[in-house]
C-alpha positions in Angstrom: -8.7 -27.5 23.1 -8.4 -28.4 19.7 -10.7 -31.5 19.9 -13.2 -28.9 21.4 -13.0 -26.6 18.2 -13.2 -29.5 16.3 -16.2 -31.4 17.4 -17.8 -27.2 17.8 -17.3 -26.9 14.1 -18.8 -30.1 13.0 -22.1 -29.2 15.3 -22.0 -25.9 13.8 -21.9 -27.4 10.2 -24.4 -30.4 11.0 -27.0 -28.2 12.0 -26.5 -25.4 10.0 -27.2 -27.7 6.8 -29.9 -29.5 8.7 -31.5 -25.6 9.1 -31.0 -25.0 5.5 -32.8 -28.4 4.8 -35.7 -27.6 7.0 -36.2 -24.0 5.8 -35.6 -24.9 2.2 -38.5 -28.0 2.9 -40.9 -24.9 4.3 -40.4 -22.8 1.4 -41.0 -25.7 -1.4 -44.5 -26.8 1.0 -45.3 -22.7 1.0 -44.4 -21.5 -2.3 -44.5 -24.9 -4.1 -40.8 -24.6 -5.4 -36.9 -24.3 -4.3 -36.4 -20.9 -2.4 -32.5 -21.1 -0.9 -33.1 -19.6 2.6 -29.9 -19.3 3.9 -27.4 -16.2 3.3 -24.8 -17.8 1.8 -24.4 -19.9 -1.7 -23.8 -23.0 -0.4 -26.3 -25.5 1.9 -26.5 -23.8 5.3 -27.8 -21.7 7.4 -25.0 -19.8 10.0 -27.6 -19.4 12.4 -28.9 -22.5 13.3 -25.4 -23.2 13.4 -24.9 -20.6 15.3 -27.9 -20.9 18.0 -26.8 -24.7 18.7 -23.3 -23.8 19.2 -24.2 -21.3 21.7 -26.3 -23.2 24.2 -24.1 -25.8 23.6 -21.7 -23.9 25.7 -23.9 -22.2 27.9 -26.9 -24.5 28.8 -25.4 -27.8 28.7 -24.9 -27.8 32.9 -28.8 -28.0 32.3 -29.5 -31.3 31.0 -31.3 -32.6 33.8 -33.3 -29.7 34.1 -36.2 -29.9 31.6 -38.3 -26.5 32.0 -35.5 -24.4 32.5 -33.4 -25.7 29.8 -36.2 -25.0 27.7 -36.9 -21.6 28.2 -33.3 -20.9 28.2 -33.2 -22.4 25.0 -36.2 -20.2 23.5 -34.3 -17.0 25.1 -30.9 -17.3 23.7 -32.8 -18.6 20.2 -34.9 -15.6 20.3 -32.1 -12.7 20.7 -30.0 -14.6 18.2 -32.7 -14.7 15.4 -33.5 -11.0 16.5 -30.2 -9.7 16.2 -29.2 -11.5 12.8 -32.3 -9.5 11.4 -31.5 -6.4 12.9 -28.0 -6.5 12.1 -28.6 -8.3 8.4 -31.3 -5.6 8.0 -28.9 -2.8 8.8 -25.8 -4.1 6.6 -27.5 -5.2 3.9 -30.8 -3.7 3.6 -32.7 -6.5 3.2 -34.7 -9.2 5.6 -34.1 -13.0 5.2 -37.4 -13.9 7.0 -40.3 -11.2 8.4 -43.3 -12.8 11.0 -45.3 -9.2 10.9 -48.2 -11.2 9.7 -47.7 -13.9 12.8 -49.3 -13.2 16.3 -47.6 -12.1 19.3 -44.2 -11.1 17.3 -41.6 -8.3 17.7 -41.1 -5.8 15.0 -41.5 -8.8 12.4 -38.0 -10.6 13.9 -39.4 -12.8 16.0 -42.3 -14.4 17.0 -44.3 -17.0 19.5 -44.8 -19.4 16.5 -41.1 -19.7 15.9 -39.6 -19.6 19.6 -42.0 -22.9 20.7 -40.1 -24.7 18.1 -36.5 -23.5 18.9 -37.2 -24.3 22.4 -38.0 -27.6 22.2 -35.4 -28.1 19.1 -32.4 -27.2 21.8 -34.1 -29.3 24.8 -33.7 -32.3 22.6 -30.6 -31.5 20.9 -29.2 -31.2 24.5 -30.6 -34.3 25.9 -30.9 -36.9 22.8 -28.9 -35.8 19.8 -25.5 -34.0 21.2 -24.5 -36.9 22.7 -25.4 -39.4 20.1 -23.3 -37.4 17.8 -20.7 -36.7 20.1 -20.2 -40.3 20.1 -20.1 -40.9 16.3 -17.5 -38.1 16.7 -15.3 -39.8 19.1 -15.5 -42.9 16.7 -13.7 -40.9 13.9 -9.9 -41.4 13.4 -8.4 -37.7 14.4 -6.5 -37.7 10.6 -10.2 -37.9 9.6 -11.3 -35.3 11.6 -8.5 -33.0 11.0 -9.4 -33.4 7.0 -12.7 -33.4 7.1 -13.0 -30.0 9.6 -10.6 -27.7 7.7 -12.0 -28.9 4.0 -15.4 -27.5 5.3 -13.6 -24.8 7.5 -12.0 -23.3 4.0 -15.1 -23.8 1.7 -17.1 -21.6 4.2 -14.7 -18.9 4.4 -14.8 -18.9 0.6 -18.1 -19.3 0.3 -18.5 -16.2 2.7 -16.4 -13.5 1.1 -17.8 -14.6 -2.7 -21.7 -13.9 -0.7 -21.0 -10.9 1.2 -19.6 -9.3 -1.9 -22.5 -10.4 -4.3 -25.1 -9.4 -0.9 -23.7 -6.3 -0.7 -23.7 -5.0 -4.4 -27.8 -4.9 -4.2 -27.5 -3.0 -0.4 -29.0 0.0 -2.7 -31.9 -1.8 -4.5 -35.6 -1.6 -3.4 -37.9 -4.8 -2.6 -41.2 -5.5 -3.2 -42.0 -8.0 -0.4 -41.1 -7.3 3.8 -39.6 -11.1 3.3 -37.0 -10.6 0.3 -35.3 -14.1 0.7 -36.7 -15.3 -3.0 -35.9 -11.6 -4.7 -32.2 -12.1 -3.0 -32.0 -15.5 -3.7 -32.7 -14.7 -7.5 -30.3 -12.4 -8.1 -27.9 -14.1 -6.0 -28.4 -16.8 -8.8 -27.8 -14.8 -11.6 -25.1 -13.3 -9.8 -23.1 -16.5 -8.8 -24.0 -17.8 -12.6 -22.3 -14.4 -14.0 -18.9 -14.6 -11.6 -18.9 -18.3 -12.3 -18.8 -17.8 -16.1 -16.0 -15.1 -15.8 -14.4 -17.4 -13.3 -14.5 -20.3 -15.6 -13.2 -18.0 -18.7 -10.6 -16.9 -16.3 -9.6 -20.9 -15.6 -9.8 -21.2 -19.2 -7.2 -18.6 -20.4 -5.4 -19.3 -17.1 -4.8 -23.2 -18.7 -4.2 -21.9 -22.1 -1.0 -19.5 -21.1 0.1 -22.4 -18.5 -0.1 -24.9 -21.9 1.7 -22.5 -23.6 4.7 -22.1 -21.2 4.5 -26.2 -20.5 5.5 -26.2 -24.3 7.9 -23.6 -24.1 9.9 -25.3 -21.3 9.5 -28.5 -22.9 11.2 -26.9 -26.5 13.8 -25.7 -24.5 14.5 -29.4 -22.6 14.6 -30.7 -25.5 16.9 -28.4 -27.0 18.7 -28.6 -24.2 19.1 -32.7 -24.1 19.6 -32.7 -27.7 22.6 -30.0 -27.4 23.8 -32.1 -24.1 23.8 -35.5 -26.3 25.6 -34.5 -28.9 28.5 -32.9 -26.5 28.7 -36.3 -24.5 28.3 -38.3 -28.2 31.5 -36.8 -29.3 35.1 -38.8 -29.3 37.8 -37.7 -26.7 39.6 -36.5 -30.5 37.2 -34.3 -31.7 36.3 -32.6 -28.2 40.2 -31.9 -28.3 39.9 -30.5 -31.7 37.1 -28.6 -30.8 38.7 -26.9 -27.7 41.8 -26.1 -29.8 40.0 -24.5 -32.4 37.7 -22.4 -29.4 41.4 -21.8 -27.6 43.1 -20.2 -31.0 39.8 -18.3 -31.5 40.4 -16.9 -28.0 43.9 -16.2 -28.4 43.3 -14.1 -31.8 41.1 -12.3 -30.0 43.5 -11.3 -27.3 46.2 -10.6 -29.6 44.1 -8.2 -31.8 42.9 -6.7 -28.0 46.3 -6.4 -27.2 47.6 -4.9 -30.4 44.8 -2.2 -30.1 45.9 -1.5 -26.4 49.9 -1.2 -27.1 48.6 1.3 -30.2 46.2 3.3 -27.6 49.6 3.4 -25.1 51.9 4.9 -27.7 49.2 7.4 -29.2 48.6 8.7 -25.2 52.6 8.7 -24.5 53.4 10.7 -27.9 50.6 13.4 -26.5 51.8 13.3 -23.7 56.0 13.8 -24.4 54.4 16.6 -27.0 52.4 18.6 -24.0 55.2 18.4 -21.9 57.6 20.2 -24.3 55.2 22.6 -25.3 54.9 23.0 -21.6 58.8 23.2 -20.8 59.1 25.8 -23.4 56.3 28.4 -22.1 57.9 27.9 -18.5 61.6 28.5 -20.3 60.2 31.6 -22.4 58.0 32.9 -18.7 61.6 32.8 -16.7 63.4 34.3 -19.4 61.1 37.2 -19.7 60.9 37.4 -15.8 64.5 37.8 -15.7 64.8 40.5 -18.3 61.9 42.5 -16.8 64.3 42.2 -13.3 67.3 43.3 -15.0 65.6 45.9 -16.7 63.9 47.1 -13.2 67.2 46.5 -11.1 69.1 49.1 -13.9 66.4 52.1 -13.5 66.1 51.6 -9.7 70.0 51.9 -9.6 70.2 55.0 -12.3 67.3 56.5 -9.8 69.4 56.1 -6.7 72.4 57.6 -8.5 70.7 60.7 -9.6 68.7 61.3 -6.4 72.2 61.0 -4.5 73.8 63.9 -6.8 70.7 66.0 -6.7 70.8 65.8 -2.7 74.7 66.2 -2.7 74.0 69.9 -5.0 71.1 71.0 -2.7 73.0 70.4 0.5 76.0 72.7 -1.5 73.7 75.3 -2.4 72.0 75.2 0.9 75.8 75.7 2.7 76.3 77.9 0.6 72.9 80.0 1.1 73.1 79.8 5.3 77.1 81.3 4.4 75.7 84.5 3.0 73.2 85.1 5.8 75.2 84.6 8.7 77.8 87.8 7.9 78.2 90.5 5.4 82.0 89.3 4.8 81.0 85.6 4.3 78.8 86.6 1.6 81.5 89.3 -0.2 83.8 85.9 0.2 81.3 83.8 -1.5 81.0 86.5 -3.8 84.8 86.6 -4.5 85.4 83.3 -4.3 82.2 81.1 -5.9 84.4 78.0 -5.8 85.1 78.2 -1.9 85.1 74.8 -0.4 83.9 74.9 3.5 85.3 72.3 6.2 84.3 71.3 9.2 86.7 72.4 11.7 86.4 71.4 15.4 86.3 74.5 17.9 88.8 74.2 19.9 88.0 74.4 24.3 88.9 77.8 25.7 90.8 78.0 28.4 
């Protein structure tokens, strides 16, 4: 599987720069200079790479059969170039290649002129050159092809994010000519030249700050080794003497700490002994006054009770005294004659 993609990836790349080379040969012999014909920056052309990948896979059971590999060929040549311009056309608003001035062709995608060609170019590819590269491919140690397939696997991915993104940026600007391949390829040019130069300044400053830091870290190694050396320089006595001196250092320091702490504790316990008392003596002073306010409420309940009882004792007296009068006319003249009459209870005695 992976020997597959590999030698697929080669093919795609071998014939997409030998399309790039042919196209860019047709525009010097037309226009009588360099006209890069392909889509992206660099030297090739996806769809010849593209087409020969494709019947690769599909027409290669068809080797020993001439005419129909040939027409075959043409076909799936023809609806590949026809959809890359319709769907280029569409994305970017532009055309890489137009053929409305060619006979017998199809809305200016394709044409008779061109198809001849790609048919016979994938009959022969098929038959003569596949397998005369297949077998220069077989030859190469698999380290080689491994390198070799994802250096040119990488650059092309690169390659086609940095040309989409330029491609797309003129998607709003009008062309002169129905074939804009030299108007793209110009300002693709300027383009690239521009993000190069801001690339480049980029790499520049980018080196500049990583200089800077290289001599930062090397200040600090060598401030480092130098403070390292001198520690290991020193004699067994003087390290001593140095770690005494450190250690007294450090015990001054906790002595002064501690001194400040034991002076913190006795400030907090004086508050502290000084709240309670102050507290002791509100609750002794609240008691005090709660016992007094008892005593003091205990005394007039008692006097109330007192008096109540001898006012009840007089009523019931007077009351005796009152029912006396009405029940005879000789109990009253008694009552009369003798105000300081005492009455008993006395039992009546049963009958017989």
């Amino acid at each position: 599987m992976i020997e597959n993609l590999e030698l697929y990836i080669l093919l795609f790349f071998t014939y997409s720069f030998a399309g790039w080379f042919m196209e860019s040969v047709g525009g010097i012999l037309n226009v009588k200079k360099f006209v890069n014909r392909g889509f992206l920056i660099g030297p090739y052309c996806p769809v010849y790479g593209a087409g020969v990948i494709l019947i690769t896979i599909l027409l290669n059971k068809y080797t020993n059969d001439i005419p129909a590999l040939f027409i075959l060929s043409t076909l799936i040549c023809g609806i590949l170039e026809y959809l890359t311009s319709y769907f280029m056309e569409k994305l970017f608003n532009a055309r890489w290649w137009d053929y409305h001035n060619k006979k017998f062709n199809i809305n200016g995608r394709i044409c008779l002129e061109t198809l001849l060609p790609f048919g016979i170019a994938g009959t022969t590819i098929l038959c003569l050159i596949n397998p005369f590269f297949i077998n220069i491919y077989s030859n190469i140690p698999e380290i080689y092809r491994h390198i070799i397939t994802t250096i040119l696997s990488i650059g092309f991915i690169i390659d086609s994010i940095i040309s989409f993104s330029i491609i797309i940026s003129f998607k709003g600007e009008i062309y002169s000519n129905r074939d804009n391949t030299e108007e793209i390829g110009e300002k693709v040019k300027e383009k690239t030249e521009e993000v190069l130069m801001k690339a480049s300044s980029n790499v520049i400053v980018f080196g500049r700050r990583l200089k800077l830091k290289e001599l930062k870290f090397y200040r600090k190694v060598k401030y480092t080794r130098n403070k390292v050396s001198t520690t290991i320089l020193q004699t067994p006595k003087e390290l001593a003497e140095k770690v005494n001196k450190h250690r007294a250092i450090i015990n001054s320091k906790i002595s002064k700490e501690k001194e400040k702490l034991n002076s913190k504790v006795k400030t907090k316990r004086a508050e502290f002994e000084l709240k309670q008392k102050e507290q002791k003596q509100i609750i002794a002073k609240a008691i005090k006054n709660r016992k007094e306010s008892i005593q003091e409420f205990s005394k007039n309940t008692i006097d109330n009770t007192m008096e109540n009882i001898k006012l009840t004792s007089e009523e019931l007296t007077k009351q005796i005294r009152e029912n006396f009068k009405k029940k005879s006319i000789l109990r009253s003249r008694l009552m009369e004659a003798f105000p300081s009459l005492q009455i008993k209870n006395i039992k009546d005695k049963n009958k017989d």
